[in-house]
VEXDREN-2710 file (C-alpha; in Angstrom, 1 decimal):
% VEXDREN-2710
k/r/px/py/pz
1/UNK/28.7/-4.6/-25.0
2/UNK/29.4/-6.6/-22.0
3/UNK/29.5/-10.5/-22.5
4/UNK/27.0/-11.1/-20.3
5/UNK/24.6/-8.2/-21.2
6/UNK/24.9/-9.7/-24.8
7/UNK/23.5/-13.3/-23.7
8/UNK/21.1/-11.4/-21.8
9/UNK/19.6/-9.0/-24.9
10/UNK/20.1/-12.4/-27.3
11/UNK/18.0/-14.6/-24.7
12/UNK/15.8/-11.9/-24.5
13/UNK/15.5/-11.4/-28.5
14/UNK/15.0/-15.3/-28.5
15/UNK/11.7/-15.4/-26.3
16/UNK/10.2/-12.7/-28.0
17/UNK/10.6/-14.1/-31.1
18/UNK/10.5/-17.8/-30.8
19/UNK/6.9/-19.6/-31.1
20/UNK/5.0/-20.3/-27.8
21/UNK/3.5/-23.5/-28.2
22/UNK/0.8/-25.0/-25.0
23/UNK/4.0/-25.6/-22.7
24/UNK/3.4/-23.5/-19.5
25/UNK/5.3/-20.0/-19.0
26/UNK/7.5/-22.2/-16.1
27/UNK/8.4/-24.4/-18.5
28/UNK/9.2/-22.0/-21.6
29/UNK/11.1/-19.4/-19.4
30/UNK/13.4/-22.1/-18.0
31/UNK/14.2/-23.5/-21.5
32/UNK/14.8/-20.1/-23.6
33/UNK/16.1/-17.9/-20.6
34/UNK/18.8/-17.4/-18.2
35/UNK/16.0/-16.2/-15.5
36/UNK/15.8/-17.6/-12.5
37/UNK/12.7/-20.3/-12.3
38/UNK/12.0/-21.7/-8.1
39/UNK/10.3/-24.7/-8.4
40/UNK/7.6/-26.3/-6.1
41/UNK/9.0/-28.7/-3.3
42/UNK/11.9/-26.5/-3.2
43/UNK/13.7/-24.5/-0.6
44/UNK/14.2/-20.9/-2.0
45/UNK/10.6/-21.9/-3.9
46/UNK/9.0/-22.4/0.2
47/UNK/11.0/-19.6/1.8
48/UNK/9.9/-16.8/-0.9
49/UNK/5.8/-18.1/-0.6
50/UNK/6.2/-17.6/3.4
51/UNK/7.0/-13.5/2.5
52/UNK/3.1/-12.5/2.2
53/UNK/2.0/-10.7/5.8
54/UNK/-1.0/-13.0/4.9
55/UNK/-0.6/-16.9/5.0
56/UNK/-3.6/-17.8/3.2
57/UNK/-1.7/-15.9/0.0
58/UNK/1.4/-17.8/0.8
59/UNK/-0.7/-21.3/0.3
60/UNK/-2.1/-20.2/-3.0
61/UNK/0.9/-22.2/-5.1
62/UNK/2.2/-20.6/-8.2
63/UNK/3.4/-23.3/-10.8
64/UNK/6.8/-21.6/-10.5
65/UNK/8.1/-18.2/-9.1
66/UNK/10.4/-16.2/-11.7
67/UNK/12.9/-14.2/-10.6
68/UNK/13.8/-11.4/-13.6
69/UNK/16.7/-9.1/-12.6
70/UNK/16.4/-6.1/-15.7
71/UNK/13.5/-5.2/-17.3
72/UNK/14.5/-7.0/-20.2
73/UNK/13.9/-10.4/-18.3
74/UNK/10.4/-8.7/-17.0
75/UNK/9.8/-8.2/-21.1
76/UNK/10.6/-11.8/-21.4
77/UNK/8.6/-13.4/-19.2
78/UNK/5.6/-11.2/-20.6
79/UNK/6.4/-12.4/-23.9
80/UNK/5.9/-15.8/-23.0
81/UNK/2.6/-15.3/-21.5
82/UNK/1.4/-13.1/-24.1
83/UNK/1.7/-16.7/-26.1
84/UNK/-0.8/-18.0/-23.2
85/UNK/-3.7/-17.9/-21.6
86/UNK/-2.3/-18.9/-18.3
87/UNK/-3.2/-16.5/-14.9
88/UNK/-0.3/-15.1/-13.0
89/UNK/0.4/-12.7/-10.8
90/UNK/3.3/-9.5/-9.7
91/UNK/4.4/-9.3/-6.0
92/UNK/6.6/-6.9/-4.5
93/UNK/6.8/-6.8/-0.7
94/UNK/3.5/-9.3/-0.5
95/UNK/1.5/-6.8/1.8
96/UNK/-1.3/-7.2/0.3
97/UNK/-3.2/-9.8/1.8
98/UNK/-5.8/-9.8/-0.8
99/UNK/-5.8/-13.1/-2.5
100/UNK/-4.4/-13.1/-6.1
101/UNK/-3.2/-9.3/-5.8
102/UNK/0.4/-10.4/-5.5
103/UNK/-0.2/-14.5/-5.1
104/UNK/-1.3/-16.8/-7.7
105/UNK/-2.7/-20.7/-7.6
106/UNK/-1.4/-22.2/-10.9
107/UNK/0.2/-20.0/-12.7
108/UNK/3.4/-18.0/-12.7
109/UNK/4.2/-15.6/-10.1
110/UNK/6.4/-13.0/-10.9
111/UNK/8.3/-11.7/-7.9
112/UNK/9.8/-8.8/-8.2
113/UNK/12.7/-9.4/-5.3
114/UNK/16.0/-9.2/-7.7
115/UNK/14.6/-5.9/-9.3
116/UNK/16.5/-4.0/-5.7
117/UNK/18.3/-1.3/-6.9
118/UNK/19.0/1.8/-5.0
119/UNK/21.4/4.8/-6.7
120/UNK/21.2/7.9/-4.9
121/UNK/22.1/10.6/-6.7
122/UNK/22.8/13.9/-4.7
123/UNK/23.4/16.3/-7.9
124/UNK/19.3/15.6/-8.6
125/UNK/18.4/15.0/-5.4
126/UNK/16.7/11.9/-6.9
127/UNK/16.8/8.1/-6.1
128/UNK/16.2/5.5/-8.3
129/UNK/14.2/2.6/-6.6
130/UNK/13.2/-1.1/-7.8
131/UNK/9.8/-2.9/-6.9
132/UNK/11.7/-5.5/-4.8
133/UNK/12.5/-3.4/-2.1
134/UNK/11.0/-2.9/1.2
135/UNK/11.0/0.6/2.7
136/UNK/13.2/0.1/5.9
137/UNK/15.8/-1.4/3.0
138/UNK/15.3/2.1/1.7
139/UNK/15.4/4.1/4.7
140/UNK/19.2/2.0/5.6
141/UNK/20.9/2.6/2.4
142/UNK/19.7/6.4/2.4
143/UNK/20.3/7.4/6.2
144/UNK/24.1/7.9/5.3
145/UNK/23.5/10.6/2.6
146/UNK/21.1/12.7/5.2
147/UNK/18.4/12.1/2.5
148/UNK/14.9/9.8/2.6
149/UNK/11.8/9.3/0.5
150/UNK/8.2/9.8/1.0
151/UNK/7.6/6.1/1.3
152/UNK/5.7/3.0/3.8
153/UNK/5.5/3.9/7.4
154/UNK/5.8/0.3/8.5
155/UNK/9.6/-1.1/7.0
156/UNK/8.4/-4.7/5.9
157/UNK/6.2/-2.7/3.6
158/UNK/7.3/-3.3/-0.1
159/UNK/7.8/-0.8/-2.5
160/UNK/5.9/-1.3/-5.7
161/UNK/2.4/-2.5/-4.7
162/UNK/2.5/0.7/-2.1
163/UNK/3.7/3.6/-4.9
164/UNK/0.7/1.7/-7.4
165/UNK/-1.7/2.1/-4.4
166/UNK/-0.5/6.5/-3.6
167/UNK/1.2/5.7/-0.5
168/UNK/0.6/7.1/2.4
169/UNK/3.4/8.4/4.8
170/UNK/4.7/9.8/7.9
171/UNK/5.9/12.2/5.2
172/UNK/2.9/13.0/3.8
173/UNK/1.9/17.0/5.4
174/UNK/5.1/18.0/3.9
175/UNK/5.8/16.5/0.6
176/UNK/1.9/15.0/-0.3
177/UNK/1.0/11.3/-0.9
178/UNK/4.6/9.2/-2.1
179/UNK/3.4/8.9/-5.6
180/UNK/3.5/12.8/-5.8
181/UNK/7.3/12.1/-5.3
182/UNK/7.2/10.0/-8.2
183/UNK/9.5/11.2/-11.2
184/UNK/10.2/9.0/-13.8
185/UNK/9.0/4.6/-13.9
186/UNK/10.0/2.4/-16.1
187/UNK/7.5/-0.2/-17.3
188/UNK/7.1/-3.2/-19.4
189/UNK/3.8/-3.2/-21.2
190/UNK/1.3/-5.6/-22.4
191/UNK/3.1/-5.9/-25.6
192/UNK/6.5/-6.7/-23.8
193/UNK/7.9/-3.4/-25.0
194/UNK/10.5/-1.1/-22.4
195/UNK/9.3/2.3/-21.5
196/UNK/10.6/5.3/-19.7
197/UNK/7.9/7.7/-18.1
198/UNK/8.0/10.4/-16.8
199/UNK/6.3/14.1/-17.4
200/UNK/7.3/14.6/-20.7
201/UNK/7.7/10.8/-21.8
202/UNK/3.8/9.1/-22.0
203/UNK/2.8/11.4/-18.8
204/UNK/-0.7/10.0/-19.3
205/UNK/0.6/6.7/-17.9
206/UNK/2.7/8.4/-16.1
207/UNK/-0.3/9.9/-14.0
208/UNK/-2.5/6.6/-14.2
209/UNK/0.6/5.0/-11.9
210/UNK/-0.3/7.3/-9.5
211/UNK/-2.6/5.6/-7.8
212/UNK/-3.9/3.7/-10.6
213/UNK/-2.5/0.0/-9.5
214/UNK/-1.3/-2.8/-11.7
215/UNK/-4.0/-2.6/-14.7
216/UNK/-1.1/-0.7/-17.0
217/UNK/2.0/-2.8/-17.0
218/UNK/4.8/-3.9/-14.6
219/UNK/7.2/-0.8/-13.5
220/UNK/10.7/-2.2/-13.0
221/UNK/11.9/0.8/-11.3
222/UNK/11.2/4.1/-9.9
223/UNK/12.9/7.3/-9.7
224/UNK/11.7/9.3/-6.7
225/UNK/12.3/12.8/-5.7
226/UNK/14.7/12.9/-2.5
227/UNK/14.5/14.9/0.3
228/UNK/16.7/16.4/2.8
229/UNK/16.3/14.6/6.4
230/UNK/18.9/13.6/9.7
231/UNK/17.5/12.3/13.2
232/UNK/13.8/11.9/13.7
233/UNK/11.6/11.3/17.0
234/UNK/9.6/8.8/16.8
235/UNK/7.9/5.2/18.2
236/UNK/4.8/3.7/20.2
237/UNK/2.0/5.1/22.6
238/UNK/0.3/2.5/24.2
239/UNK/-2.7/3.2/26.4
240/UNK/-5.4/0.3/28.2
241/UNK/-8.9/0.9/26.2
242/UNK/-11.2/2.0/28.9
243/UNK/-14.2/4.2/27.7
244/UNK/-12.8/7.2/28.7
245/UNK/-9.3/6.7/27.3
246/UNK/-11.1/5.6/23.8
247/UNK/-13.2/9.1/24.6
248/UNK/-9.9/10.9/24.7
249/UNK/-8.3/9.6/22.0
250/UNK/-10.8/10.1/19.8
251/UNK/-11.2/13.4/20.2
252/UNK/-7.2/14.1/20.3
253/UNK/-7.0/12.2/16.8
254/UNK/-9.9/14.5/15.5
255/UNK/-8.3/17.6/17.1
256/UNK/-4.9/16.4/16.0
257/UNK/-6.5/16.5/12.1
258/UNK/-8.2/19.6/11.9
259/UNK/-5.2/21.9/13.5
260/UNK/-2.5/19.9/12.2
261/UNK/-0.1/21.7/14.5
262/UNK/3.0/21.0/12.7
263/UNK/3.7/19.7/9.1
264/UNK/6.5/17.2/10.1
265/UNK/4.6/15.3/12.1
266/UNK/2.8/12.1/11.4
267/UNK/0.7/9.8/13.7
268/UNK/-1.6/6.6/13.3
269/UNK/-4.0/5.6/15.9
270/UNK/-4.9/2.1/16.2
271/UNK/-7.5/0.4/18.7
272/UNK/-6.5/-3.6/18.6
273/UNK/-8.6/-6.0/20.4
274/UNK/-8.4/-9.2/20.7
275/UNK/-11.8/-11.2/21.4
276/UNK/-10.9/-13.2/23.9
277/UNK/-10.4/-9.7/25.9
278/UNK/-6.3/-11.0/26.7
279/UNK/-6.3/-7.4/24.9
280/UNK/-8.3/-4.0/24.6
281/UNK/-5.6/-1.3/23.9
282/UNK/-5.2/1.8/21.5
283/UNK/-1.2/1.9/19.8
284/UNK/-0.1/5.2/18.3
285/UNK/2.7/5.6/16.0
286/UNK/4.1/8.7/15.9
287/UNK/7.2/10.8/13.8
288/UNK/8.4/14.1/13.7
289/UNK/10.8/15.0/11.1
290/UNK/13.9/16.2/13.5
291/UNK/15.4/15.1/16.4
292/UNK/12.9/16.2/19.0
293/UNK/9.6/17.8/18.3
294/UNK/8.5/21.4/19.7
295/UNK/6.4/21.5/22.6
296/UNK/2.8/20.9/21.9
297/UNK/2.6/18.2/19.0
298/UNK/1.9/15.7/20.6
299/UNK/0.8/16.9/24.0
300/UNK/-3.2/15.8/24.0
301/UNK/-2.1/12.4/23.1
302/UNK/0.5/12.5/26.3
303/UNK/-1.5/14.3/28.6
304/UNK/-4.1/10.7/28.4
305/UNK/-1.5/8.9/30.0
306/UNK/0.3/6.2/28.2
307/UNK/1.4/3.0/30.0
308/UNK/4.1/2.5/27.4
309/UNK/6.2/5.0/25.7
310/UNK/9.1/3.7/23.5
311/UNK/9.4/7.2/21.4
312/UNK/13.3/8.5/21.1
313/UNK/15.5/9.8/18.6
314/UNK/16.4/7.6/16.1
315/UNK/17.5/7.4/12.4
316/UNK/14.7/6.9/10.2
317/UNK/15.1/3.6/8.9
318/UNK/15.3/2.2/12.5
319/UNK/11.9/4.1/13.4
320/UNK/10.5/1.8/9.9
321/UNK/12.0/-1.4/11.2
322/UNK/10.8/-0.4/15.2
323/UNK/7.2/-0.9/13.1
324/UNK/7.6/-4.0/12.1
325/UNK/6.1/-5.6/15.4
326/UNK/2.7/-4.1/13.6
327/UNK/3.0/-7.0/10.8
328/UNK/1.1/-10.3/12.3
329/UNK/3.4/-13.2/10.9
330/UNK/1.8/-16.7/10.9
331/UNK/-2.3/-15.9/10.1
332/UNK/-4.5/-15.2/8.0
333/UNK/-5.0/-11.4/7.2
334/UNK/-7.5/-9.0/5.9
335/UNK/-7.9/-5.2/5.3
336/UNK/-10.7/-2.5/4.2
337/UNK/-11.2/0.6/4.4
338/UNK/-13.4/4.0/4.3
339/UNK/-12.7/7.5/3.9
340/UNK/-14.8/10.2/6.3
341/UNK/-15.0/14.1/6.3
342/UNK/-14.2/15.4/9.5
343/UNK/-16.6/15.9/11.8
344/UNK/-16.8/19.2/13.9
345/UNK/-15.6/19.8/17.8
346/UNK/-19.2/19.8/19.0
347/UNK/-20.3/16.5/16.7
348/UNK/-17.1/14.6/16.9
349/UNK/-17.4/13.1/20.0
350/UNK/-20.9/11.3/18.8
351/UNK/-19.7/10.1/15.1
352/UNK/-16.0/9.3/16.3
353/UNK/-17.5/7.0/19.1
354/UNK/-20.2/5.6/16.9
355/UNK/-18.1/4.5/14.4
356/UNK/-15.5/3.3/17.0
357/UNK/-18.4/1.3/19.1
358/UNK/-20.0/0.2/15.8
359/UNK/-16.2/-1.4/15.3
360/UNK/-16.7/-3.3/18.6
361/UNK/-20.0/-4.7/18.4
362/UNK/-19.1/-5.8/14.6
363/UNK/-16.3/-7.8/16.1
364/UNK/-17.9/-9.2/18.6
365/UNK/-20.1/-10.8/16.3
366/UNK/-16.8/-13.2/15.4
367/UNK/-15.2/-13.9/19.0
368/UNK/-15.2/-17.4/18.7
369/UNK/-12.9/-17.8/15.4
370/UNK/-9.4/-18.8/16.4
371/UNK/-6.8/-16.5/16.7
372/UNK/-8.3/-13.5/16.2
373/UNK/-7.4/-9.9/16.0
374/UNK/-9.3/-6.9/14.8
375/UNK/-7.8/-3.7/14.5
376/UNK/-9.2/-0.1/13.1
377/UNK/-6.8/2.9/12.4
378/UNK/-7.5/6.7/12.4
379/UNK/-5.1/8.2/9.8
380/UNK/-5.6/11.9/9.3
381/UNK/-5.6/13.2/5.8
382/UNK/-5.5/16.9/6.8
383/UNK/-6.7/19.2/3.2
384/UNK/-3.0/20.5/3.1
385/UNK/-2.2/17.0/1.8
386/UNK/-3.7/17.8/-1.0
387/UNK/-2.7/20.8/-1.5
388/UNK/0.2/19.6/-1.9
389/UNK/-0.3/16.7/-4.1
390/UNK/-1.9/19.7/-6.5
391/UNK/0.7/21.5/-6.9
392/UNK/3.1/18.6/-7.4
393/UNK/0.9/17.3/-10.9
394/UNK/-2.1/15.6/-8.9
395/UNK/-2.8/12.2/-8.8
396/UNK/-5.7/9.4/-9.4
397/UNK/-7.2/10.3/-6.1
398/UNK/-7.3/14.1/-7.0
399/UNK/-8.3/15.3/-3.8
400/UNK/-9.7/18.9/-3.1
401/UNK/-8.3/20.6/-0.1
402/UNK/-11.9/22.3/1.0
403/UNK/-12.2/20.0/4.3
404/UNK/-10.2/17.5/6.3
405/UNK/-10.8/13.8/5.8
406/UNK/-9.8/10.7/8.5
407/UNK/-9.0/7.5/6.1
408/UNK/-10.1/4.5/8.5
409/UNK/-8.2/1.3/8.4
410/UNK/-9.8/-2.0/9.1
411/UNK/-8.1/-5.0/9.9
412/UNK/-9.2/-8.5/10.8
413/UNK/-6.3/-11.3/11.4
414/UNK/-7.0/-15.0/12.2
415/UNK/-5.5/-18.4/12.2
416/UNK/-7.5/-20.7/9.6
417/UNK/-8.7/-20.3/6.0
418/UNK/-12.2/-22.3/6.8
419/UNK/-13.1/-19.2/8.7
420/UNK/-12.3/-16.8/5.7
421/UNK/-15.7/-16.6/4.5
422/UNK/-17.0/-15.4/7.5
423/UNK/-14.1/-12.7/8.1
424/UNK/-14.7/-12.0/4.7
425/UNK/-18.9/-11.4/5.4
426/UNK/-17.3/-9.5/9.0
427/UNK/-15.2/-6.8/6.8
428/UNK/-17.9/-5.8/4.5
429/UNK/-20.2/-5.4/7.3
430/UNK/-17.6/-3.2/9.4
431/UNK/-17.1/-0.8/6.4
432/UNK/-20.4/-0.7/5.1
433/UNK/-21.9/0.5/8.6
434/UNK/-18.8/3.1/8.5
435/UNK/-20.2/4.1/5.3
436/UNK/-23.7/4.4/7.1
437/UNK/-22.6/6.5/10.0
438/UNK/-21.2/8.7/7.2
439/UNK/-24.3/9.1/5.4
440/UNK/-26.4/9.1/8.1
441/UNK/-24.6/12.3/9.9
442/UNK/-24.6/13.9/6.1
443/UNK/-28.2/13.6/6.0
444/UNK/-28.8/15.1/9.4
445/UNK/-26.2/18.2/8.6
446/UNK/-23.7/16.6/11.2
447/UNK/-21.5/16.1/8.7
448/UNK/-20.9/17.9/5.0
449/UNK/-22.6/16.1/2.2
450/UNK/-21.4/17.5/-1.0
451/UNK/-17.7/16.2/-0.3
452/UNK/-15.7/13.6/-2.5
453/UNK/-14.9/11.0/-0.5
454/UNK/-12.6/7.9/-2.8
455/UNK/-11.6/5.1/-1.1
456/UNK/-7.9/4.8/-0.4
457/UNK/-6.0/2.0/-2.8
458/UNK/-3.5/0.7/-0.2
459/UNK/-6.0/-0.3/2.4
460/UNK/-9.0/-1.1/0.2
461/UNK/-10.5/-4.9/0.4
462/UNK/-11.1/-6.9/-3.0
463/UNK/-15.0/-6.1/-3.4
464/UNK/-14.7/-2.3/-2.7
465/UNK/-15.3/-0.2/-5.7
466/UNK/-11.8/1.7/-5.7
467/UNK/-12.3/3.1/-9.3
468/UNK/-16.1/3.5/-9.1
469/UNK/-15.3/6.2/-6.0
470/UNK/-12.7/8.3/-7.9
471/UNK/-13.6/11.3/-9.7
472/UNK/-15.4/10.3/-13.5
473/UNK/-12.5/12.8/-15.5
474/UNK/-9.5/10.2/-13.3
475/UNK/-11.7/7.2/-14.1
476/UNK/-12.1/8.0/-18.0
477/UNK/-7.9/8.6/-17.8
478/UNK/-7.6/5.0/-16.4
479/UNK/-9.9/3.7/-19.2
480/UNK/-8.2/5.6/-22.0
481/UNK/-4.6/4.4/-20.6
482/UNK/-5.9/0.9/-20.6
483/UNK/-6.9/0.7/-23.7
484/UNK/-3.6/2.2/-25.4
485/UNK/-1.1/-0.3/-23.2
486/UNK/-3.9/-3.4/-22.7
487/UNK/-5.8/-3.3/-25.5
488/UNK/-5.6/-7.4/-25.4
489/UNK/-6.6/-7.3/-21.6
490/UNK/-3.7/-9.3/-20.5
491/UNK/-3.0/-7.2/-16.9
492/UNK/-7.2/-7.2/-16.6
493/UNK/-8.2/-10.3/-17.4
494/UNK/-5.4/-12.5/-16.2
495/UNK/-4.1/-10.8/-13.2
496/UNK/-5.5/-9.6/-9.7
497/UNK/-6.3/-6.7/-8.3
498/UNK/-8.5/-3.6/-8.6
499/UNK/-10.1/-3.4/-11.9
500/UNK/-11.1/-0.2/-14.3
501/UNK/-15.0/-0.7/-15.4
502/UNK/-15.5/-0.9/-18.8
503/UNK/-15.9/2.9/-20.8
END
């Protein structure tokens, strides 16, 4: 054994053995390990807190960030606060602008940034991922082997938080949601002990990771199944939001969804406005798996007339980073979401443009607070998504492929934190009169009522029920995996994010 994988299993062997008295986690893992501890009032502490997309999670201050590089360090540090009571949090890419998901006031953060590996190996077609990466990192390593991932659509995505979540991709009518792609994770658990699973190692936990979030322990590393992929097409649409543009477009988003005309295609359409009417435009992001797509993919989109067109042929990982201009740096930042069934050619034009007007007059409601920008997305989730997902071992969503569903995105992004509460009051408002439209149209036989419709992880906001909308056999799955690997609570009780009800 390696001199300096000795110290490291010794250090390690120290801190989960030695007694943990009332000195903080900070203070313990700096004395008994070699991990790295940033400190408040520090550089590299400052730079690593301005990484969340939302800067009210960057001013929540951890007592110290820890920096683990092998899941024995993870174990360490889990250890330690095992010997606590002391909250904390997990970030990977710090996406997720819901606060204390990934962000923490006074307590230990764990960031995940030195877990970063990325071993292709061709003979499996596999690669083996850590939580610290981002997916345009991915995409640059892997576009030399003429291989990619099902991973994040926008680059600065990071890795972990979206796989926990299902992930949803470009990639996603050919090779299902990314956690379907999901082999083999190792994860430290509640009792600081290393495991390896996969499908025939724990593949009960296995399947809770898949879409189950952070409530069963911290995965240091994933091995993903690899695809084969060269050039793709891909980039912006941008079109001025009159009413009959916005007409168009929603109707070529719903077409789009129901005759999915080709399975390596992938769009999201976004309407951004900002309230101060300096901007009122729709932004599509579109990829096709090959260097130019066939004629009619796209066409009802490009027949509307963009005014900007910056699509091209590109390698992948450049299309990932082109995205990036998507991520609002410098405010404060929220998301929500709701899931929809499809609505037919002859209703779609009403209960698209009711939702979509129901949007505006929601956000008009909050034109005065600086800076800001509200944003809703139309992501198709076409049923051969989860048909797919099925016959790759299924997932906590566990979606049927009887009808077609649109996941709809909601963003709101602003400059101050005193105006939180009112976004905050804004959000639930815009997705609970989604949620009406949807019921509404069911009761009326617009649209089909006897349809499972779960909320999607990766865009959901803190208050939505994301484990009260699954299926009951996937939530009793996440209750019995919680209680083998948490039995103690410590990932419910002293971390964020979305929790599993009690059995």
């Amino acid at each position: 054994m390696a001199r300096s994988t000795l110290n490291k299993a010794l250090l390690w062997a120290v801190a989960l053995t030695a007694p943990v008295t009332a000195q903080s986690t900070c203070d313990t893992v700096e004395e008994r390990t070699n991990i790295t501890v940033l400190k408040p009032l520090t550089l590299d502490y400052s730079n690593e807190q301005t990484q969340y997309w939302s800067t009210y999670s960057g001013d929540l201050k951890p007592t110290c960030i820890l920096e683990p590089e092998t899941s024995e360090e993870v174990a360490a540090i889990v250890s330690v606060l095992r010997g606590n009571n002391e909250t904390f949090a997990i970030k990977s890419g710090g996406h997720n602008p819901n606060n204390y998901f990934a962000s923490v006031a006074g307590g230990p953060l764990i960031s995940t940034k030195k877990l970063n590996e990325i071993i292709f190996d061709p003979d499996s077609e596999t690669v083996r991922v850590g939580p610290g990466n981002r997916w345009d990192e991915v995409g640059e390593q892997l576009d030399a082997t003429n291989y990619t991932v099902v991973g994040g659509r926008i680059g600065n995505v990071g890795v972990g938080g979206y796989l926990l979540g299902g992930g949803l991709s470009f990639m996603s009518t050919e090779y299902g949601w990314a956690a379907n792609s999901l082999l083999e994770a190792t994860v430290v658990l509640a009792n600081s002990s290393i495991v390896t699973v996969s499908e025939t190692s724990h593949p009960e936990i296995l399947m809770a990771l898949k879409g189950g979030g952070n409530n069963f322990g911290i995965v240091t590393s994933y091995l993903l199944k690899a695809y084969p992929q060269g050039d793709v097409w891909g980039g912006n649409l941008e079109f001025t939001a009159t009413a009959e543009t916005s007409a168009a477009i929603l109707s070529a988003v719903r077409n789009f969804t129901e005759n999915y005309p080709d399975k390596k295609a992938g769009i999201i359409v976004t309407a951004e406005r900002t309230l101060s009417t300096i901007l009122d435009i729709w932004v599509m992001f579109l990829y096709y798996n090959g260097p130019e797509p066939p004629p009619g993919v796209f066409d009802e989109f490009l027949a509307i007339g963009p005014v900007i067109n910056s699509c091209k042929t590109q390698r992948y990982s450049k299309l990932l980073s082109g995205n990036n201009w998507a991520v609002v740096k410098g405010s404060v930042y929220t998301i929500g979401t709701e899931t929809m069934p499809l609505p037919s050619a002859e209703d779609g034009p009403d209960i698209m443009g009711s939702i979509y007007d129901h949007w505006v007059n929601v956000s008009d409601t909050v034109k005065f607070v600086p800076g800001l920008i509200a944003s809703i997305a139309f992501q198709p989730l076409p049923k051969g998504i989860a048909t797919l997902a099925k016959s790759k071992g299924g997932d906590m969503l566990d979606l049927d492929d009887g009808i077609n569903r649109i996941i709809v995105e909601l963003d709101y992004s602003f400059l101050f934190k005193s105006d939180y509460e009112k976004i905050d009051s804004t959000m639930r408002a815009t997705y609970d009169g989604i949620g009406d439209i949807v019921k509404t149209n069911q009761a009326s036989g617009a649209l089909p009522s006897d349809v499972f419709l779960p909320i999607f992880m990766n865009d959901g906001f803190y208050p939505q029920d994301y484990f009260g909308r699954l299926r009951p056999e996937k939530l009793q799955l996440a209750q019995t995996v919680q209680a083998n690997v948490d039995p103690n609570g410590l990932w419910r009780d002293r971390t964020g994010g979305f929790k599993i009800p009690s059995a």
